[in-house]
Structure formats: C-alpha cells, structure tokens
N, C-alpha and C positions, 0 to 999 in steps of 0.2 A: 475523522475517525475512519474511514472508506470501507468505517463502516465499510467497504472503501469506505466509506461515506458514510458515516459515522465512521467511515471505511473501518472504524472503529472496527473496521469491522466487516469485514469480508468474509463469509466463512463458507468454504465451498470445500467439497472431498475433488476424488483424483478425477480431473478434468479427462484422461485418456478413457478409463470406463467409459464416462456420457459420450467423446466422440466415436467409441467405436459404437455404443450401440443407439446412434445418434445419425451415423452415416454408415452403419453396415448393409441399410438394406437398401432398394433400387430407388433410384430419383422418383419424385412423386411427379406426375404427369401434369398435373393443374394447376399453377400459381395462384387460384383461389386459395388452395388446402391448403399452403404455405405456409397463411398468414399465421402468426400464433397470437393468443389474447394481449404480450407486451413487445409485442414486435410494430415497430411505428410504421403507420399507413404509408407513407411516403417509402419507405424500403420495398422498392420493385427492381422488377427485373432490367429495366430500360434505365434504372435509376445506376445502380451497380454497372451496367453495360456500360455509360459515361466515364465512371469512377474508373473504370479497367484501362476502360481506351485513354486517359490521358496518362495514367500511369504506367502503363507500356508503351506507348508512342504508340498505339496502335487503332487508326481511325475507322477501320475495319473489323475488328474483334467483337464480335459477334456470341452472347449467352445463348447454347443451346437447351440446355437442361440446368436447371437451380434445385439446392434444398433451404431451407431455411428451418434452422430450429433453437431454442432455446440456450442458452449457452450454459443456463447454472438456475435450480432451482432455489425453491424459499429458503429466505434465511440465508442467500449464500453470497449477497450484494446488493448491499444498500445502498450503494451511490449513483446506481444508474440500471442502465439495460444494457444487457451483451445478448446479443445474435450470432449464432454460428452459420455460414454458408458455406456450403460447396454448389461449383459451379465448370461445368463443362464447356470452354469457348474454342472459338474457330478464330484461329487467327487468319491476317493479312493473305499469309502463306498459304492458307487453306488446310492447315497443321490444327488438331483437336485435341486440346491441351485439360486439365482438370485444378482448379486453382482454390483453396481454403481461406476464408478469410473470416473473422472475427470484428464486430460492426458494434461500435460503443458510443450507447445514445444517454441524454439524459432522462430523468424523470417525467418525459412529458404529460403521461397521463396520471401522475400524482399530487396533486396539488398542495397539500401537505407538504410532502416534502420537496418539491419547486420552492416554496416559499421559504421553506426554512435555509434551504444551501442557497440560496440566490447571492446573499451577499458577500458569502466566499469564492463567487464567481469562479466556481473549481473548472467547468468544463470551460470555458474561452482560456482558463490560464493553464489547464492542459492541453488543449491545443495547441497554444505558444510554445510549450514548453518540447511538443514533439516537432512540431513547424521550422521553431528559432533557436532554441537551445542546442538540444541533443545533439542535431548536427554538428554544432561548433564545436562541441565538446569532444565529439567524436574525430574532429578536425584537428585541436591541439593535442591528441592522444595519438592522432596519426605522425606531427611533428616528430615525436621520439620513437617513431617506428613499433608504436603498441596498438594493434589492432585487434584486440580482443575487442569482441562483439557483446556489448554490453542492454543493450535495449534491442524490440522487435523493431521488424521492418514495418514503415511507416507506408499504407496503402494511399490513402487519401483521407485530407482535414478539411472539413466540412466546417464551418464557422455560422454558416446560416440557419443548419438544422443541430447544431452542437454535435456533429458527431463526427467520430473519429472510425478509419480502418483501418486493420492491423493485418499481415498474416496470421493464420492459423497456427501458432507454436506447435500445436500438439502434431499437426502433419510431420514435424521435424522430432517427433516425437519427447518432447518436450511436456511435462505435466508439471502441476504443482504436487509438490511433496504435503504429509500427510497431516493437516494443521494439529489433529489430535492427538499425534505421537510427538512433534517438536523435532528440528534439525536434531543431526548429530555435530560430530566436533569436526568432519573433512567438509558437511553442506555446508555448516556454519563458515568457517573461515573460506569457502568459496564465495560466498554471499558478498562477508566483508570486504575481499580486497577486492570486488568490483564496486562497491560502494565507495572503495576508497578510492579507485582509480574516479569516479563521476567525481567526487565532493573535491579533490585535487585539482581538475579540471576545471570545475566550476571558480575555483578560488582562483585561477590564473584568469581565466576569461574576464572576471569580476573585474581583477586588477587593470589586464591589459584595456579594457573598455569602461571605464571608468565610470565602476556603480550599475552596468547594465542587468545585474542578475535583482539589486535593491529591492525592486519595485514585487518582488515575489514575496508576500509582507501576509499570505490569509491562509495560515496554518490551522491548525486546531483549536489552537487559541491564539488570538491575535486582539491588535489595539481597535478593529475595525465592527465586530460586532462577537455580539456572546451567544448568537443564537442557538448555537450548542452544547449550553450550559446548562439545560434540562437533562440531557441527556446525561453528560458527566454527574452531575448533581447527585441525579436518582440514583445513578448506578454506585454513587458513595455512599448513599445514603443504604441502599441494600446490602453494601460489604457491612456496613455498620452494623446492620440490624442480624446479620448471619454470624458476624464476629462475639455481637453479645452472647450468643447462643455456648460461648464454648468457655470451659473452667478458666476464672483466673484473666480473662482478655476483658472484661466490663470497663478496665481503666483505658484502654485501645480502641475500644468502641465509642466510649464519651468523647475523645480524642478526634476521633474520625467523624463523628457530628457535630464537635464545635469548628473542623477543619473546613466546613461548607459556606463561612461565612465569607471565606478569603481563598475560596478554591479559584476563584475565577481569576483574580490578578496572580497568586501565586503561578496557576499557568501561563499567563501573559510574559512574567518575567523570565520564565524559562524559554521563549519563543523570543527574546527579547535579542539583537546581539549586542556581544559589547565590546564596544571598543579598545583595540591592543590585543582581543583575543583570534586564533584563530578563525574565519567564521565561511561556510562554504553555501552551495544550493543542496540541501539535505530534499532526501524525497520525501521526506514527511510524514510516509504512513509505511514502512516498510517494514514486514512482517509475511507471514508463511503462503499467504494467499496472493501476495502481489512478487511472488517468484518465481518462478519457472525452471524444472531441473529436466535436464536427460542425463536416464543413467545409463550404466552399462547393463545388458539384456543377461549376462550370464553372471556377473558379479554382485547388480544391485547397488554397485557404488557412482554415487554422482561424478557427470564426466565435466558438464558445463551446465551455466545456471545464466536466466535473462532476468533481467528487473523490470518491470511491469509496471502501471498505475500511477500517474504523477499527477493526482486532480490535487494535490495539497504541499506540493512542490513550496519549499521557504526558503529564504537568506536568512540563515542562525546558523549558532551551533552546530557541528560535528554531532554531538550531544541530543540532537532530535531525534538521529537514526540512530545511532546507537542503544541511548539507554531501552527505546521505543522496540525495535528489535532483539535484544539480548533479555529482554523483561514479557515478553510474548509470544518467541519466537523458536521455543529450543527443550529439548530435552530437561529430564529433571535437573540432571548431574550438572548438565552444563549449566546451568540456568543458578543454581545454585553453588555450584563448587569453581566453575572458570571461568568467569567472564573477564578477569582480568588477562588468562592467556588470549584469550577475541580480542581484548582491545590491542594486546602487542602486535596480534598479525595485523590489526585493521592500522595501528601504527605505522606499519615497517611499509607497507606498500600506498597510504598517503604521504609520509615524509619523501619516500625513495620516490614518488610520480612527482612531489614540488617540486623534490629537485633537480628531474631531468627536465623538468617544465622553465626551469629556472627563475622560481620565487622570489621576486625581491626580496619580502620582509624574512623577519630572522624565525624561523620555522620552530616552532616550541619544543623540547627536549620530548621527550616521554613523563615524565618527572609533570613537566609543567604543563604536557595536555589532560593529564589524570587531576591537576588541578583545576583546570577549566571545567572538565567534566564533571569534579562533585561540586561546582557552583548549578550546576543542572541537573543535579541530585533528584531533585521534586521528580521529576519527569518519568526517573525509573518506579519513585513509588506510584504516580501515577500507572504509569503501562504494569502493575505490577498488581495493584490493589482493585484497579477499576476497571485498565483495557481487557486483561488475560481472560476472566471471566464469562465477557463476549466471542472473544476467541477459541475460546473452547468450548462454547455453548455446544450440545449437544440435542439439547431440543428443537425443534422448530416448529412447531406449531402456532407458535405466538411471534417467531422471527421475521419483525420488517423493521422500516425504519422509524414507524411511530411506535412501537414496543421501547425504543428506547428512547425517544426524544417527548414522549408523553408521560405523565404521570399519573394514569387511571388506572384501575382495578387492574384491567388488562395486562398492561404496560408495567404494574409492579408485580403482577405475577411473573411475567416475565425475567425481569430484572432478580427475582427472587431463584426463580431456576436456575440464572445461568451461576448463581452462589450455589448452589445445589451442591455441585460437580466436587466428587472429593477431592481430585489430584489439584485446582484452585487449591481449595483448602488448606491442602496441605502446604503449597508453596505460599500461600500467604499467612500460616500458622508462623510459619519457617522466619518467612521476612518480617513482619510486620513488627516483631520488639525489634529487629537491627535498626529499621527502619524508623524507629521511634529515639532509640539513643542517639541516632543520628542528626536529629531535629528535625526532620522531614517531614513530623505531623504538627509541628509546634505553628502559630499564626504568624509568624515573627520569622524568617529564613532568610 
C-alpha cells in the first residue's frame, strides 16, 4: 500500500516547502542535536563519511559540517523512515563541496509494523531492485539511444541495516506534485510514458534472461501472505458503512460487505499474471507521492518527472500501475472523463519501446491490451473505492500505519475520516453503479 507501505499510502504535501525551511537556516554545530526521535542511531557522521567516499572514489572526503532532519512528517509515510541530510565535504583535492542526500530506513523502532511488512520483505527487494534491476533497465533503454532519466541517483545500498541513499531531488528542484489536487492531463501522460518506457524494459530483460524479473512475486496482494488484509478489509468495510449513509446506495453497500468475504483472493487474482498475456515489472504502488516533478519557475508547467519508491515492485500486469494510478492519482475530469486517452499515450510509447527493444512475442493491438486490462478491472475498483480515500486523507491526527492495519476504536475513527472527504465522495458516488454493472462487486469475477 506504501502506504508507501500500506504505501497505500504515502501522503506527504510539497516536499520543496520542508527543504527550504528544513535547510534554510545555518548548520547546527553539534551532531548530538541532529539526532531526531525517528532518525536510526547508527546514522552518524563517520557513518555517511564511508557511504561518500566509496561512492565518489574518494578515500579522502572528509564531512565538515552535517544537518540531519526529518524528511516528511505524520501521516505522510508509512513504509518506513526518510531522513533528509545536507552535508558539507572536503574533497581529495582540498575542494569544499555541499552534497544533499535523502536516507530510507525501515521501521526499526516499530514493532508493529516490522512484523506485519516482514513477509513482503519490501526493503531487501527494493534494494535489489535499485542494486540489479534499474540499472539493466537503464542499460537496454540506453541500447536504442533513449536516455531519459527515469529514476534517482542511487547513493549507497545498505543491506545490513536495510537502507537505502538517494540524492536529494529537491536540490534539482524537483518536488512532488500536490496529492490533493490530482495530476493534470500534460503531468499525467509524462508519468505514463515513463512508466511505459520501465515496464517495456522490464518485459525485454524478463525475456532476454530467462524469468529473471519472476521471482518479484510480494505485491499488495500476493500468494505469499495476507497480512494486509486488515488493512484493505477495514477500509471496505468503512466505504461501506459511508455509502449506506446516502439515498438510494443501501443495495451498494450490502454489496460491498458481502464483497469482504472474497476481497482477498479477488485481489490475488489481479496480481496474478497470465499466461499469453502481456506481463511486465509494474512498480506497484505508483501514485502522487511516489513522483517527483520539476517545473518550469515562470510557467508552472511540468518539465520532467522521476519515479521513486519500488518497496512493492511485481511481475504482473501492465494493469497494476495503471489501473492503481489512473484511480488515485489525477484530477477530477481526468479521473473520471479520460482515462482511456492515458491509456493510448501509455500505449504508444510501451508498444513503440518493444519494438525498438526488439520483442520477440507478438505485441498486443490496443484493442487487445484494453482487454487484458478489464480482466484486472477489480484493481481500479479497488484503488478507487478503498486506496483514494487514504490518499486523500486530509486528517492526520490519527495517520500511521496501525490506523489502518488495526481495527480498534481508533483505527476506525480513522478509516471513518478519511470517508469523510467530499471530493472521495463524490468520485465514488460517480463510480461505484459503473462499477457494479460491471460485475466488479459481484463474488464471482
């Protein structure tokens, strides 16, 4: 869910605000004061100095001055801990350089939720997936002479203490866009035809190495464990109870609480791939929080956009990021009136990368991937009915990860707020009969 994690669920506002007034003012002098209450003890200075100097070749590079702060506060990432640094170093040269980096740890002082993500083992398989994937990926993308910069620059992967360092996007001024207004129609299709350029990639790599991307099997729902079926549950269970609330919907609502008894395999099958069909490494949770745009300062319009956050990285469907994104992820209009013009552009630039990549199999029409797609129909009413909700939560007082994977007093006040929100509402007034003559809440799909 990434939440991230629930990622379900990430929800953070614009990340450039906190850096400037995060790192506007002078370095703090004492690396005692540094520490912040989710910043892991092991994150020092001599620690980082390490992490520098191999990644620059430089055995010599020397931290003069550090900040260390917070990256995103409550409520705005549930899958782990982000630490923002800046750090002043002396290189080799005797050159005094200023260097931004973003530090992604797990939940170590959680217990709670350690135990519940453990078995989708999301942190060792996003580190793989920035270690051993990307790269290739970035490799056969380089083959046809397409160098669009798709992901951040990768600092240092940590496997011992689970954690990952990135650059600083925002130093390249880079933020994420605003999750509670929803893309437009030029962010959106920038989004997609980088997504299409990864999942094209992925589908060649797959081929050429026979099965290698497989083994990326612990999505959101998977065959491997349901332990975030609390989570989804409740949060059905409160569209439910919000839906009863309103003329004429009671038949939608009994619908959506007889739909809990089969919510679980119903999403397995959507994660599931199938044979004959298209199937790529979808990122999994890819939605407003795990994007990064810079725009233009005098215009306002997005110039380039990075994709971020791979703890739920699968081998499936096309259909995970899509319906997942285009159902979470966007403006009213678009969200409701065009997702079919999204899916042609996210078409035209997966079919056009297969086949400079030179795809063996026979690459599905448009026609016939719009088929494959509503065999994974569930998915949009999923991200539609139960993820948006979280995403647009506007509360936070009750925002963490046991708010939604618990079912107490607490945990369903929660779940109850983030129904609250009218503009949900209204998009699930909107959908939810399409999405019923569809068969999409039926037990049987």
């Amino acid at each position: 869910m990434s939440t991230s994690d629930v990622s379900i669920m990430n929800s953070s506002e614009n990340l450039l605000n906190i850096s400037k007034e995060s790192f506007s003012a002078p370095f703090v002098k004492s690396s005692a004061d540094l520490q912040q209450s989710d910043t892991p003890t092991w994150l020092t200075k001599d620690y980082l100095e390490q992490c520098l100097r191999k990644h620059y070749k430089d055995k010599k590079l020397k931290i003069l001055r550090w900040d260390v702060r917070p990256a995103l506060g409550k409520g705005e990432n549930y899958g782990g801990v982000l630490t923002r640094i800046r750090a002043e170093c002396q290189t080799h040269l005797g050159a005094v350089v200023s260097g931004h980096y973003v530090v992604k740890t797990s939940f170590e002082a959680d217990e709670f939720a350690r135990k519940t993500m453990e078995p989708y083992d999301i942190f060792n398989r996003e580190m793989s997936i920035y270690e051993n994937v990307l790269p290739r990926l970035n490799a056969l993308l380089g083959e046809i002479g397409d160098h669009d910069k798709i992901f951040a620059e990768t600092i240092a992967v940590d496997r011992e203490r689970s954690a990952l360092i990135f650059e600083d996007l925002n130093v390249r001024e880079f933020v994420m866009p605003n999750r509670l207004a929803g893309l437009n129609m030029n962010l959106s299709k920038m989004v997609l035809r980088k997504i299409a350029k990864m999942h094209a990639s992925s589908t060649v790599l797959n081929e050429r190495e026979n099965g290698c991307l497989e083994t990326f099997d612990r999505g959101f729902f998977n065959r491997h464990t349901d332990n975030y079926m609390p989570g989804f549950e409740g949060l059905l269970m409160a569209c439910s109870r919000r839906v009863a609330q309103w003329d004429s919907y009671q038949y939608y609502a009994n619908k959506l609480m007889a739909l809990k008894a089969k919510y679980a395999e119903l999403g397995k099958q959507v994660f599931d791939p199938i044979p004959g069909h298209v199937n790529v490494l979808a990122h999994g949770d890819l939605w407003t929080n795990n994007i990064m745009v810079k725009y233009d300062k005098n215009t306002g319009e997005p110039l380039d956009v990075t994709i971020i956050d791979f703890q739920y990285a699968a081998w499936g469907s096309p259909a995970l990021d899509l319906h997942y994104f285009l159902n979470t992820s966007l403006e009213e209009d678009m969200h409701l009136n065009h997702q079919d013009e999204l899916i042609q552009c996210y078409y035209e630039t997966f079919s056009d990368t297969l086949n400079k990549l030179q795809y063996r199999v026979k690459i599905p029409s448009l026609h016939q991937f719009h088929l494959q797609l509503e065999e994974k129909a569930f998915y949009a009413f999923h991200s539609t009915c139960v993820i948006l909700a979280v995403q647009r939560n506007e509360d936070t007082e009750d925002a963490d990860f046991k708010a939604i994977m618990q079912n107490d007093q607490r945990a369903t006040r929660f779940k109850d707020t983030c129904f609250s929100n009218i503009y949900v509402q209204h998009i699930i007034k909107t959908l939810l009969p399409i999405y019923e003559r569809r068969g999409l809440l039926d037990l049987e799909q």
